[in-house]
N, C-alpha and C positions, 0 to 999 in steps of 0.2 A: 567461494564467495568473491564477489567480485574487487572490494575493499580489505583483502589479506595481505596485513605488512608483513616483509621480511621476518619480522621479528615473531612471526604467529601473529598480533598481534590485529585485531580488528580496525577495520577505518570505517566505525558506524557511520561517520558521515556521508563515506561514498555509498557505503551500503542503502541508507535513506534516501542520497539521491537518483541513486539505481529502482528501486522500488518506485518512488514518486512518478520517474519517465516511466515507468509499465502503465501504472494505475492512474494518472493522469487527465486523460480524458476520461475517464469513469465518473469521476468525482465533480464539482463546484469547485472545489480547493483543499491541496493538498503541499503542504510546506513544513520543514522542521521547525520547531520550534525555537525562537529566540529566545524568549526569557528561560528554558531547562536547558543547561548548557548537557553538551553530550561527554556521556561516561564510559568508562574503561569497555565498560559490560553494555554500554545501550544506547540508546538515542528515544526522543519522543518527539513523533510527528504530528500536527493539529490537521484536520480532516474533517470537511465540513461536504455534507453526504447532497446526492440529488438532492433528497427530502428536504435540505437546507437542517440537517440534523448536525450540531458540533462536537467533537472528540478529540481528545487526547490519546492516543498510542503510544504505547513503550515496544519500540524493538529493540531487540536482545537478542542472545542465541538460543534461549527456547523458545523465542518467534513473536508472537504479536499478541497483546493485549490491551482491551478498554482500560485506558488509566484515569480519565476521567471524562465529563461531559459539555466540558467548555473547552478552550483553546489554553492551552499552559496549567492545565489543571489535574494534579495528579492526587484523586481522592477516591477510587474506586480501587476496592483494594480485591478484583476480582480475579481469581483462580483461574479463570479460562483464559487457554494458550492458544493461537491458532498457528501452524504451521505456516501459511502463507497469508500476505495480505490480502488475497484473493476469498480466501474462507473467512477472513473475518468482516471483509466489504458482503457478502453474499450473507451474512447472519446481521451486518447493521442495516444496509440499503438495500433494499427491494428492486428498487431503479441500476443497481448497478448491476443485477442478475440480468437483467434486461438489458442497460446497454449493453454488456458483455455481448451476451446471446448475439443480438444487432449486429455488434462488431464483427463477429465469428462467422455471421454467415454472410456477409460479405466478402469477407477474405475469400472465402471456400467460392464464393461467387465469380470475383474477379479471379481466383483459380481456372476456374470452371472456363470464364469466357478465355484466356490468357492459350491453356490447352488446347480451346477450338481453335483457336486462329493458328496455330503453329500445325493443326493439322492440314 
């Protein structure tokens, strides 16, 4: 992980801002949270989807979950883990399957052209 202190010792904040720069453009807006201060075990990020959809996220080390449906709102007390923030954007936002996709075949694009020319 990219926020591992000496100590073992997690630096959810880096880790959240590591995540945000991936997921970034995907989203409308993607920021930790001021008002839930971060924990030993976690951080909560507020994430407001293409769809202009709002969320709470808890990350932690078993990985990502709806914490609640506004911004600083931790009242969904739901079970479901996602491994990365990528599967949990791909189950709230539609749009963001999409941008993705977008994103990805462009790379493979400017790949593609980047090859020709060196040949």
């Amino acid at each position: 992980m990219a926020g591992t202190e000496d100590d073992g010792v997690i630096d959810w904040t880096a880790e959240a801002e590591a995540v945000i720069e991936d997921v970034k453009q995907f989203v409308k807006e993607i920021v930790i949270s001021e008002r839930i201060q971060p924990l030993r075990t976690g951080i909560f990020i507020n994430v407001t989807t293409e769809e202009n959809e709002k969320f709470c996220v808890e990350f932690c080390s078993q990985g990502f979950r709806v914490a609640g449906h506004s911004y600083d709102e931790v009242t969904d007390n739901s079970d479901i883990w996602y491994e990365t923030p990528y599967s949990l954007l791909s189950t709230i936002s539609p749009q963001y399957c999409l941008l993705f996709g977008n994103s990805l075949m462009q790379k493979l694009s400017d790949l593609q052209k980047s090859q020709e020319n060196q040949d």
